[in-house]
C-alpha positions in Angstrom: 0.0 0.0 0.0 1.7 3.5 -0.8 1.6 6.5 1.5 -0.5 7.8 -0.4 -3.3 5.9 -0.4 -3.3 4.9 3.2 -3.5 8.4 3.5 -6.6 8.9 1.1 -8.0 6.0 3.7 -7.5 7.7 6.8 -9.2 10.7 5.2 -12.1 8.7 3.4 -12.7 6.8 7.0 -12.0 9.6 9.5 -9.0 7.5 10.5 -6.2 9.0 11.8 -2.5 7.5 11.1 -0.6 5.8 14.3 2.5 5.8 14.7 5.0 3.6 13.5 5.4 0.7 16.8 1.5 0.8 17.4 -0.4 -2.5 16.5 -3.3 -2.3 13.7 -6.7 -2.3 15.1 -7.5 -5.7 13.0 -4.4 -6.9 15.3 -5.9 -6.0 18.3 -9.8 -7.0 16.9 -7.9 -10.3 16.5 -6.7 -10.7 20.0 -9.7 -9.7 21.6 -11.4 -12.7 19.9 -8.7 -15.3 20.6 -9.5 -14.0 24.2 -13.0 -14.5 24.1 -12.9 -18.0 22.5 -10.7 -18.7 25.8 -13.4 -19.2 28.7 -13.4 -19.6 32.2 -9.9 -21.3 33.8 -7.8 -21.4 30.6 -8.1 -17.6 30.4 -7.5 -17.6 34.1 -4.3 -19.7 34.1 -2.8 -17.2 31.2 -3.5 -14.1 33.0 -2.5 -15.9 36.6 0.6 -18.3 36.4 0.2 -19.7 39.4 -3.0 -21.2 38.3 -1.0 -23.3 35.7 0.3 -25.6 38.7 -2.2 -28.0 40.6 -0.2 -27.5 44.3 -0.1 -23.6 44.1 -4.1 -23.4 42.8 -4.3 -25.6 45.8 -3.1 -23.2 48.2 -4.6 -20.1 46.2 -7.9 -22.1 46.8 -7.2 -22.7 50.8 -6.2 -19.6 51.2 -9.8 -18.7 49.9 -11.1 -20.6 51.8 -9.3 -19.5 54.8 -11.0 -15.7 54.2 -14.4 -16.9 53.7 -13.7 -19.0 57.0 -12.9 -15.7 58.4 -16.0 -14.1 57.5 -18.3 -16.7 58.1 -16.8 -17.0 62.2 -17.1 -13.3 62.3 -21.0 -13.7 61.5 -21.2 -17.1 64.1 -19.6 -14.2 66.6 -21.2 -11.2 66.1 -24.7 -12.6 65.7 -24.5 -14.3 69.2 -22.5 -10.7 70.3 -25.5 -8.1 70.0 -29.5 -7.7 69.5 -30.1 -7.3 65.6 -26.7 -8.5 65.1 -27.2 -10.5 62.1 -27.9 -7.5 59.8 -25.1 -5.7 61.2 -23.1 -8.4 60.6 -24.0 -8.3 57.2 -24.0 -4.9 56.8 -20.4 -4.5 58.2 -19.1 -7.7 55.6 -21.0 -6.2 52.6 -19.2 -2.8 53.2 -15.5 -4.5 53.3 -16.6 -6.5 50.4 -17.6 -3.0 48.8 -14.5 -1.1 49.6 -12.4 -3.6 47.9 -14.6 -3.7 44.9 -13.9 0.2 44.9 -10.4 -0.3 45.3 -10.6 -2.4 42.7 -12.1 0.3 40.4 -10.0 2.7 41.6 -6.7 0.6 41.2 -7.3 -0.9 38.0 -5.3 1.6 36.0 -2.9 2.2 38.7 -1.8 -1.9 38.5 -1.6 -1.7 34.4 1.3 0.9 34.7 3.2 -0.1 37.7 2.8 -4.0 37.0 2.6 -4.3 33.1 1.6 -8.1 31.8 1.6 -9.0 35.6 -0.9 -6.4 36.7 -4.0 -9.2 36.3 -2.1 -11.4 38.4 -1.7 -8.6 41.3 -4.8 -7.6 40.6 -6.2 -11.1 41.2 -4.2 -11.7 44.6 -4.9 -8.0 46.1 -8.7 -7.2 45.1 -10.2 -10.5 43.5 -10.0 -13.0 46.1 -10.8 -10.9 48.9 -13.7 -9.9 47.2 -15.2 -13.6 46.3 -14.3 -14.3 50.1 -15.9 -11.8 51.3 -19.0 -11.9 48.4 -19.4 -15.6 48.7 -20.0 -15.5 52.8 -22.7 -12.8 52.6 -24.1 -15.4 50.6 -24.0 -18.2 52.9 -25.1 -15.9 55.7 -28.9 -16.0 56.0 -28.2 -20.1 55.9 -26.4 -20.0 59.4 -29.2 -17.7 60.8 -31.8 -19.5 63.1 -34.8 -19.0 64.0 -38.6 -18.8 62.0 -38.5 -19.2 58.6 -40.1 -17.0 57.0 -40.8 -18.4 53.7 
């Protein structure tokens, strides 16, 4: 393709010309679908390495489990601790689980630029799992509460 008429293109299509270094955006359309065609743990194990070995997703997973334990002993605790405590409980669990999704908002850019190809693995270890911890024992909550059912 000459000069040009790649630049009669990026006049005709309102395209503007990128430097020379920057992939094509058919390139990048083209990765975006091999990503998506990768589902659930495969994508996981390429963005997280330590998924990739049975012993370390071991201890990744029991050390989830370990911060949902956490949780879920706070709520046994706190219930039996005050009047109404089973909503605060909650309450005070959904709020930690909420200031880590924010961080992770907040942070997402922050972890691109300081870690590079290792920010999703970061990511994952600081914001992620605390999150499904936390997330996953607000769920299983209401199921240690006693009492009347009311359904």
């Amino acid at each position: 393709m000459t000069p040009s008429h790649r630049l009669t293109q990026y006049i005709r299509y309102g395209l503007r010309p990128r430097p020379s270094g920057h992939r094509s955006p058919f390139f990048v359309q083209k990765e975006k679908i091999k990503m998506a065609q990768k589902k659930g743990y495969e994508l996981l194990k390429e963005k997280v390495p330590e998924f990739r070995s049975s012993w370390k997703s071991t201890t990744i997973f029991i050390i989830w489990f370990l911060l949902f334990l956490v949780c879920i002993v706070f709520f046994l605790w706190f219930d039996r601790l005050v009047w109404y405590g089973a909503p605060i409980s909650q309450l005070i669990v959904a709020l930690v689980c909420s200031a880590f999704a924010y961080g992770h908002m907040k942070n997402a850019k922050r972890y691109r630029e300081k870690y590079g190809e290792l920010a999703y693995r970061y990511f994952f270890f600081h914001f992620i799992m605390p999150i499904f911890a936390t997330w996953n024992a607000c769920m299983f909550h209401p199921l240690l509460i006693g009492g009347k059912a009311l359904l």
